[in-house]
N, C-alpha and C positions, 0 to 999 in steps of 0.2 A: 838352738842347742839346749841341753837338759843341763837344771845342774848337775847331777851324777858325770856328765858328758866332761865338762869344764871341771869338777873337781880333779878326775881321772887324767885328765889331761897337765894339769898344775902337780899332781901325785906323781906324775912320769918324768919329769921334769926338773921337782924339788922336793928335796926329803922334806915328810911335812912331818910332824908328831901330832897336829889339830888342826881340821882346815872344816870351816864352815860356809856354805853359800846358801843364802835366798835370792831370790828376784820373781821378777815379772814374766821374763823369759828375752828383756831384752836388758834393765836393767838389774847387775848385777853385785851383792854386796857381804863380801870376804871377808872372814877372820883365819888368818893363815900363823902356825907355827911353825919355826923352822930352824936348825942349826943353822945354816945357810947363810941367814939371815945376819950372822953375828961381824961385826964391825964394819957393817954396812950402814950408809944414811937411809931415810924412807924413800928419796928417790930412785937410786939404787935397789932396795929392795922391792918394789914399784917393779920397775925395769925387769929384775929378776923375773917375778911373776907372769907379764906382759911375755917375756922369753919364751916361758915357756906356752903360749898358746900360739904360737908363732904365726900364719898368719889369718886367724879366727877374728882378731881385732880389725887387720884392715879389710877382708870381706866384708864384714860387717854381723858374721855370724854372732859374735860378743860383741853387742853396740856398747855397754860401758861397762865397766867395773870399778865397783872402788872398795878399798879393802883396807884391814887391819890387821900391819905384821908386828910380830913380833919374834925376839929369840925365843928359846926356852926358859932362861930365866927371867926376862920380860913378861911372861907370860905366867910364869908361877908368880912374880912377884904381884902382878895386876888382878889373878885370884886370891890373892891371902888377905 
């Protein structure tokens, strides 16, 4: 999978406001924003994410991903 592929698919999924991916093409590594996200733990949010590729992970289409969420105000405050 492309990242374009996997962003689009995480964008369908969960309202993002900022979502960034690089990799390899097999490992993958996310910076995702999201209301979503808000009074959730990071494994939960985790989960969330995972949700929405549904089942990309266990094919093996998305060997790994590891990512960095945040709310909206998590995410303004970690820019200022």
């Amino acid at each position: 999978m492309t990242a374009d592929q996997i962003k689009d698919l995480i964008s369908a999924g969960l309202p993002c406001e900022y979502i960034t991916l690089e990799g390899d093409g097999r490992h993958w590594y996310a910076t995702i924003v999201s209301p979503a996200f808000e009074g959730l733990r990071a494994i939960q949010r985790h989960q969330r994410v995972y949700g929405t590729l549904g089942g990309k992970m266990l094919s093996d289409e998305v060997h790994a991903l590891s990512m960095k969420t945040f709310t909206p105000a998590e995410w303004a405050q970690a820019q200022a």
